[in-house]
DRENDO-1510 file (C-alpha; in Angstrom, 1 decimal, always signed):
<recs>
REC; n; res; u; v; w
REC; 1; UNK; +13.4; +7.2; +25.7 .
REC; 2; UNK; +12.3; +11.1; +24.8 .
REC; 3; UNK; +15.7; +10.9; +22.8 .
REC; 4; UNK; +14.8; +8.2; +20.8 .
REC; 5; UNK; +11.4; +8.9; +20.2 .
REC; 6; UNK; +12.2; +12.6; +19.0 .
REC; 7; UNK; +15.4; +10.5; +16.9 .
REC; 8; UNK; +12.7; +8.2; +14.9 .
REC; 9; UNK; +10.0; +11.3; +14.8 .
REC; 10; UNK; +12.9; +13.7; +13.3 .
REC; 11; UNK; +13.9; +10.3; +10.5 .
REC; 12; UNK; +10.8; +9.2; +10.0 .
REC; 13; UNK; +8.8; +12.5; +9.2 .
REC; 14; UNK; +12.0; +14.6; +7.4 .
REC; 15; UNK; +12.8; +11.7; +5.1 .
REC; 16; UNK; +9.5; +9.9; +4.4 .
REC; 17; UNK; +7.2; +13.6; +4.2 .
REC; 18; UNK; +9.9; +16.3; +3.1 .
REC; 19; UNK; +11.9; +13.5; +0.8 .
REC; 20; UNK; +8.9; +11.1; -0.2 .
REC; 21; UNK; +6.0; +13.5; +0.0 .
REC; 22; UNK; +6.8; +17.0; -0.5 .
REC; 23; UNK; +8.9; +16.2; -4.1 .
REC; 24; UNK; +10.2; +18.5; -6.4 .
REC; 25; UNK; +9.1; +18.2; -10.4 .
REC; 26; UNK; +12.2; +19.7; -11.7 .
REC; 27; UNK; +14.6; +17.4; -9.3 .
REC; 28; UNK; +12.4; +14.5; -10.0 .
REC; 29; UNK; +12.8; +15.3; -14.0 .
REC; 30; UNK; +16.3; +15.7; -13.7 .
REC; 31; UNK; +17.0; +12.3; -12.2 .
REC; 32; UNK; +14.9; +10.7; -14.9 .
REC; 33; UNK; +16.9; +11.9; -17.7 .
REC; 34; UNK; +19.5; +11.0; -15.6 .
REC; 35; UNK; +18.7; +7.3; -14.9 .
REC; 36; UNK; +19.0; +4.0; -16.1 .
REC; 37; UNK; +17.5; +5.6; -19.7 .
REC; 38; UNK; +20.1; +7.9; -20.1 .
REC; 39; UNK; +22.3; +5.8; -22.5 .
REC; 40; UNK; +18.8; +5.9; -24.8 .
REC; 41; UNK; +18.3; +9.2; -24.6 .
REC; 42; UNK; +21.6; +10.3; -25.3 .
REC; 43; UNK; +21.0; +8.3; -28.7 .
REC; 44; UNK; +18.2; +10.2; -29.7 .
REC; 45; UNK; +18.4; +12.4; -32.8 .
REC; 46; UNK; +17.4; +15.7; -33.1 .
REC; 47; UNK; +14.5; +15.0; -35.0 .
REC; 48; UNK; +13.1; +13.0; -31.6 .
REC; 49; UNK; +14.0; +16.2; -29.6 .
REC; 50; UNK; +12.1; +18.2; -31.8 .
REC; 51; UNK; +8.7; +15.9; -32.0 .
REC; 52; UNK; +9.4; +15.4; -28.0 .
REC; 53; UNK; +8.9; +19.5; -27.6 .
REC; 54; UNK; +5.9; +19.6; -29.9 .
REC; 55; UNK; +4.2; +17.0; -27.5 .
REC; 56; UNK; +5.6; +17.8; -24.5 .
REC; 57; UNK; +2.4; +17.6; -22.5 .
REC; 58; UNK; +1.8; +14.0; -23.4 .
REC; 59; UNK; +5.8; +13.0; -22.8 .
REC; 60; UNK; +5.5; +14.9; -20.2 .
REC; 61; UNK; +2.2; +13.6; -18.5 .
REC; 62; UNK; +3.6; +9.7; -19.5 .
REC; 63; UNK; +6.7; +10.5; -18.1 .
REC; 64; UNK; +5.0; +11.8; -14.4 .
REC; 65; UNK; +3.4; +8.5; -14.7 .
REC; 66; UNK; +6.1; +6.4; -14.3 .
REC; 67; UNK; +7.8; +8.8; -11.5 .
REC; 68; UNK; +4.5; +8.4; -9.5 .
REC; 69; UNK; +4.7; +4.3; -10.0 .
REC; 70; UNK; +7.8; +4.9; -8.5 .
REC; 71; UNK; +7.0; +7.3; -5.4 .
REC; 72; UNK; +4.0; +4.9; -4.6 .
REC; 73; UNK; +6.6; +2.2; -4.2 .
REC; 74; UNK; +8.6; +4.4; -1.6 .
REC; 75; UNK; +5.6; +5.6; +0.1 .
REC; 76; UNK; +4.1; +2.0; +0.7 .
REC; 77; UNK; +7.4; +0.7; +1.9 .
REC; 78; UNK; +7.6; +3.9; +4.4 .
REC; 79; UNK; +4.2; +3.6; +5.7 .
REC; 80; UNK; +5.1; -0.3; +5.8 .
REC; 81; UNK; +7.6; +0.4; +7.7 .
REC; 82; UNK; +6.1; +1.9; +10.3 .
REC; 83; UNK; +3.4; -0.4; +10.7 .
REC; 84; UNK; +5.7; -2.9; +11.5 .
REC; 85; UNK; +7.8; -0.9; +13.7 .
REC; 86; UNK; +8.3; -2.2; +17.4 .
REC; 87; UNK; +7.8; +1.1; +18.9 .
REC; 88; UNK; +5.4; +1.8; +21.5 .
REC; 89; UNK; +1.6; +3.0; +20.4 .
REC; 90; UNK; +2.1; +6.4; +21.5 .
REC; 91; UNK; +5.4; +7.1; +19.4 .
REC; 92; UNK; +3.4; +5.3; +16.4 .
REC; 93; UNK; +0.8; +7.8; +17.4 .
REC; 94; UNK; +2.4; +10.7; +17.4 .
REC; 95; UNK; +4.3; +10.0; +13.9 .
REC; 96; UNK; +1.0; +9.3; +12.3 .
REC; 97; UNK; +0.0; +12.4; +13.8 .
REC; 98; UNK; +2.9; +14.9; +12.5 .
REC; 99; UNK; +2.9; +12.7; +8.5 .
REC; 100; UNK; -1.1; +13.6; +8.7 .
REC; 101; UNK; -0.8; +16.6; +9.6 .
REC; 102; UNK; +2.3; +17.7; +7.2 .
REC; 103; UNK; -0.1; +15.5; +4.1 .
REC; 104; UNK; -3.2; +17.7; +4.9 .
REC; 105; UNK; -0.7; +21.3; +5.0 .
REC; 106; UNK; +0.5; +20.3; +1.6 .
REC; 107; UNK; -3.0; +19.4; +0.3 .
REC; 108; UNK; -4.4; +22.7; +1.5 .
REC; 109; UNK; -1.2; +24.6; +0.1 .
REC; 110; UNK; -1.5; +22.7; -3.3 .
REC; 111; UNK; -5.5; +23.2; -3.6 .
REC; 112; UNK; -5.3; +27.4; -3.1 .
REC; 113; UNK; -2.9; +27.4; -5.3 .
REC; 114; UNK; -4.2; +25.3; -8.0 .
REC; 115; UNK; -8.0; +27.1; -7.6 .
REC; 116; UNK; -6.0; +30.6; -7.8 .
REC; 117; UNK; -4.8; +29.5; -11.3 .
REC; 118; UNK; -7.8; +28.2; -12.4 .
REC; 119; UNK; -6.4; +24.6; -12.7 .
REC; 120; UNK; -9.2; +21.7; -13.1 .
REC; 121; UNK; -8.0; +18.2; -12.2 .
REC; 122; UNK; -8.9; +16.5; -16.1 .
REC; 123; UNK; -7.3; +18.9; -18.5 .
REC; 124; UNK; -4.3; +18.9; -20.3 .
REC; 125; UNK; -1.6; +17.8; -18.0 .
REC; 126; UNK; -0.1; +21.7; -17.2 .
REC; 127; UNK; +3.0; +22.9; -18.9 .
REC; 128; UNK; +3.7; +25.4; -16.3 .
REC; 129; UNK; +6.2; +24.2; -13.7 .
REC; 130; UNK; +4.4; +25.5; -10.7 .
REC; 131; UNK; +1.0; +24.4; -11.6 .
REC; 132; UNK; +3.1; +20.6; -11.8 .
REC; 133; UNK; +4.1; +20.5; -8.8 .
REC; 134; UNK; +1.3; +21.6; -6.8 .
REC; 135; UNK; -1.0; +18.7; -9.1 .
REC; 136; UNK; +1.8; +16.1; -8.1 .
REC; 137; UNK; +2.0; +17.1; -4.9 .
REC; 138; UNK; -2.5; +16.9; -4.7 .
REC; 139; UNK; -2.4; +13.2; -6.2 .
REC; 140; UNK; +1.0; +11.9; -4.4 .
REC; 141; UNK; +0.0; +13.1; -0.8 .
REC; 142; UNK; -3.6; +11.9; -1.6 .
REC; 143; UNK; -2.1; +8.6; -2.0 .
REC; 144; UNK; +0.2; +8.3; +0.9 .
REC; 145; UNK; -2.8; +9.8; +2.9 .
REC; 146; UNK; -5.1; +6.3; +1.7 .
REC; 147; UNK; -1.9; +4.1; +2.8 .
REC; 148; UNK; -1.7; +5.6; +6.3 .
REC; 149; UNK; -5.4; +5.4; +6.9 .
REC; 150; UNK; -5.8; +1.6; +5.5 .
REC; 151; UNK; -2.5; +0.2; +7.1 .
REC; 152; UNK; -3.4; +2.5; +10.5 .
REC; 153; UNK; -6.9; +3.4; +10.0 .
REC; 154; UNK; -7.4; +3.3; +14.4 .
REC; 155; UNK; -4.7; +5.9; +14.6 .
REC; 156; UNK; -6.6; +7.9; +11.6 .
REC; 157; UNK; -9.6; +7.7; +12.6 .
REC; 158; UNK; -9.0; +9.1; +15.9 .
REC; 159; UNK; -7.3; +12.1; +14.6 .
REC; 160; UNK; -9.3; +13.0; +11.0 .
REC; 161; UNK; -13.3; +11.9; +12.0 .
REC; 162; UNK; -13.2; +15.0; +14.4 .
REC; 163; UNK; -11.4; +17.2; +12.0 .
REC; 164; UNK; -13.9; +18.7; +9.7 .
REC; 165; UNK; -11.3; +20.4; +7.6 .
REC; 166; UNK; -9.4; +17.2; +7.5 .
REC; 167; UNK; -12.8; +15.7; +5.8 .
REC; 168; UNK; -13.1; +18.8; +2.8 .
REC; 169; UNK; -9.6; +18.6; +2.0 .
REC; 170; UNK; -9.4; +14.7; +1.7 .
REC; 171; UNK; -13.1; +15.1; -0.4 .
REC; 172; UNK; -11.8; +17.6; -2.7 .
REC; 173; UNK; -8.2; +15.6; -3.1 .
REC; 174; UNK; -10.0; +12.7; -3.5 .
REC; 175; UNK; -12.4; +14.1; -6.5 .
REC; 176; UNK; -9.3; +15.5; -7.7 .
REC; 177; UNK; -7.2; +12.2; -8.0 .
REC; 178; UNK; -10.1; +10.6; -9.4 .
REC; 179; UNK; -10.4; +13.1; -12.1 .
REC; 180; UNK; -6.6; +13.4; -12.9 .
REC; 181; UNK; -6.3; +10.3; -15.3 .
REC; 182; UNK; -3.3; +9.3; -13.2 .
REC; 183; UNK; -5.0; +6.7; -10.8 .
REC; 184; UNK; -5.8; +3.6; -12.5 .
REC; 185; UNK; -5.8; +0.2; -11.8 .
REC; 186; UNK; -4.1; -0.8; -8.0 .
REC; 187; UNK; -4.1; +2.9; -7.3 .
REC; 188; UNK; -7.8; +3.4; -8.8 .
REC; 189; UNK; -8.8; +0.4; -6.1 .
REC; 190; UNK; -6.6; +2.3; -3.7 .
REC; 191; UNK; -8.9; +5.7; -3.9 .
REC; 192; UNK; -11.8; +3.1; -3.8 .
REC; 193; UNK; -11.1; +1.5; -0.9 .
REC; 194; UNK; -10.0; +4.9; +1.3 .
REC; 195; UNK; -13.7; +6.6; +0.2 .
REC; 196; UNK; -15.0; +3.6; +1.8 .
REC; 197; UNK; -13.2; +3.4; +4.9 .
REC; 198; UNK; -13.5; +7.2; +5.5 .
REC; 199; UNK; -17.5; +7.1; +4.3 .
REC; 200; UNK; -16.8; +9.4; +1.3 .
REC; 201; UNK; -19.3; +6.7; -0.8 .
REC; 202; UNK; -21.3; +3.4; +0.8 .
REC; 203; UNK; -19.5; +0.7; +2.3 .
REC; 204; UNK; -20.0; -2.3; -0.1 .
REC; 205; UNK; -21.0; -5.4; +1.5 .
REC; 206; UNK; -17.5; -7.4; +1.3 .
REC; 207; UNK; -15.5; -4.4; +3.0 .
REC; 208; UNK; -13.4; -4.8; +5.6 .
REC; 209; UNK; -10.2; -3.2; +6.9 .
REC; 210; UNK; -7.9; -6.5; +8.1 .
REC; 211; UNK; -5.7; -4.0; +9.8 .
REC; 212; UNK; -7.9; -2.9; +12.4 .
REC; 213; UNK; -7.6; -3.8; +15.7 .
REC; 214; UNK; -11.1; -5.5; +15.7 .
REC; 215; UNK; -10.3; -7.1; +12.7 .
REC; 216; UNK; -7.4; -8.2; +13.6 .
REC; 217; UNK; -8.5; -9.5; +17.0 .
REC; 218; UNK; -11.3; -11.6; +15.1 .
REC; 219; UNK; -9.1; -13.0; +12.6 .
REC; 220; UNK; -6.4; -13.9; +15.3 .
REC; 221; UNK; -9.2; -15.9; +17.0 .
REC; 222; UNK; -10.4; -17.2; +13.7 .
REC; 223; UNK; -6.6; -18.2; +13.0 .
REC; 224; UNK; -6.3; -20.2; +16.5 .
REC; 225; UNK; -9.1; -22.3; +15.6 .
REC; 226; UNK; -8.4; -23.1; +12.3 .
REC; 227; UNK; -4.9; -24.0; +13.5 .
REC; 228; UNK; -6.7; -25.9; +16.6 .
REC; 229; UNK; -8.4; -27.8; +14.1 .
REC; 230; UNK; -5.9; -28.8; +11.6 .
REC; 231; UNK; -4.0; -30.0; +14.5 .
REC; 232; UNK; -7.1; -32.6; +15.3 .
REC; 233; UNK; -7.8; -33.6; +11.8 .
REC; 234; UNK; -3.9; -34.6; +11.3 .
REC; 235; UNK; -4.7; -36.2; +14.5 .
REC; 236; UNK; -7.3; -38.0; +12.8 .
REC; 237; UNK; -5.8; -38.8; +9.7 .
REC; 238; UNK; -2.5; -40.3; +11.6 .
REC; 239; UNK; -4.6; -42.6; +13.6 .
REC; 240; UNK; -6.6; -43.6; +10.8 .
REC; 241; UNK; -3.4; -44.4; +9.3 .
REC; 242; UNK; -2.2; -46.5; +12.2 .
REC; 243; UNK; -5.6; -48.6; +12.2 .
REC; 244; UNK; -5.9; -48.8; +8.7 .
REC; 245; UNK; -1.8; -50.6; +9.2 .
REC; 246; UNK; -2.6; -52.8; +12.0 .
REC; 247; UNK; -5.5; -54.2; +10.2 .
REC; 248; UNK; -3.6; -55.2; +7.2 .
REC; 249; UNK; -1.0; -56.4; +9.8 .
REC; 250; UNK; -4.0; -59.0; +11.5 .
REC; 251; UNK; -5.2; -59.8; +7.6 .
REC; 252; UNK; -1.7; -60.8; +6.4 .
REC; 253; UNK; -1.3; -62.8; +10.3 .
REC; 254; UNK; -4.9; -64.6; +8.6 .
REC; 255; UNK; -3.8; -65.7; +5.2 .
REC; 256; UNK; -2.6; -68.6; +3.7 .
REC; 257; UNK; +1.1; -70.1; +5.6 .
REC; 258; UNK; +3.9; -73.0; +4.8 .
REC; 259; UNK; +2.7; -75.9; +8.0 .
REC; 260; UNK; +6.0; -76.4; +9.6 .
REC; 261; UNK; +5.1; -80.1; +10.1 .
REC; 262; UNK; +4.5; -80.6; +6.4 .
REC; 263; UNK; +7.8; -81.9; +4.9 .
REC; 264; UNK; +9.0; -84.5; +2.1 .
REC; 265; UNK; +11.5; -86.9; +3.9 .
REC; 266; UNK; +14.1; -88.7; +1.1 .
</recs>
């Protein structure tokens, strides 16, 4: 069992945290000149490369947009994917445990880094490969950190509402997604629901987390009786059914019939 849960610990934090998590600009630029596009890129003139390098930090900032649409996809499917896994509690635990931990290092890495340079989360989107990387690396992890406290927010809780370094860095990353211009729409909600959860701002009065265990333990009761009682009311209908029938059985049985004694004799 130890050799399978250090197995699924070693998979599940190298590929989903040091592949997903901790990405790398240039790689990341290189296989987007490199993908499905490259056919329209390599049709460009010379002219587009040109007006491309004079606005470099909007191509640039549209193109990291697109690359972090496409990280969030991988990141829900991981932490997805370990939701659903079958493995016992205390192996979830502890891989929720070492992906936290590695998000919250790279956070911390990322923020000294980008206060030492004087970087503030709403200007131009930085020209200077270093300074990119530590900003993607601030909004990406910020991310995956809201999808493992909403789909696992017991497991969280446990391990981040003690931790009051835990609490400034996910502040700061938090103000610092909001103010990047790259979380709108699904991710904007995203930010919106995880500084609820974690108490950042006031609860509205519609919130509630459907993954936790109370939750889930309500709904699961809910769930039996609404099945319980669309069992009965099918009940109901088919009998009503079956009366309604054998009454218009007896009314036919009532109505108008041929005597059989009545006949014309030649």
């Amino acid at each position: 069992m130890a050799f399978r849960l250090n197995i699924f610990l070693s998979i599940s934090v190298a590929i989903i945290v040091e592949h997903f998590v901790v990405h790398c600009v240039d790689k990341i630029q290189v296989e987007d000149d490199n993908g499905p596009d490259i056919q329209e890129s390599s049709r460009k003139t010379e002219d587009d490369r040109i007006e491309g390098k004079i606005q470099g930090s909007i191509s640039d900032f549209q193109r990291y947009l697109r690359l972090f649409e496409h990280n969030r996809a991988i990141q829900v499917d991981a932490v997805k994917s370990i939701l659903q896994s079958k493995i016992k509690v205390e192996a979830k635990y502890k891989v929720v445990e070492a992906m936290l931990t590695k998000v919250i290092q790279i956070i911390g890495e990322a923020k000294n880094n980008l206060t030492g340079w004087g970087f503030v989360p709403g200007d131009d989107w930085p020209t200077d490969e270093n300074v990119k990387e530590s900003v993607s690396k601030v909004l990406e992890n910020t991310a995956l950190f809201a999808d493992i406290l909403l789909h696992l927010p017991d497991m969280t809780h446990q391990l981040y509402d003690t931790n009051k370094q835990w609490e400034f860095l996910i502040g700061w990353a938090t103000w610092f997604a909001m103010e990047s211009r790259a979380f709108t729409g699904p991710h904007e909600k995203l930010l919106n629901l995880m500084a609820q959860e974690i108490g950042l701002i006031p609860k509205e009065d519609n919130y509630f987390n459907p993954y936790k265990a109370v939750e889930m333990e309500r709904y699961q009761d809910e769930s039996t009786i609404d099945v319980a009682m669309e069992e009965k009311l099918k009940h109901l209908k088919k009998t009503k059914k079956l009366k309604e029938k054998s009454k218009e059985v007896k009314d036919k049985r009532k109505g108008p019939r041929l005597s059989g004694t009545s006949h014309t004799e030649l």
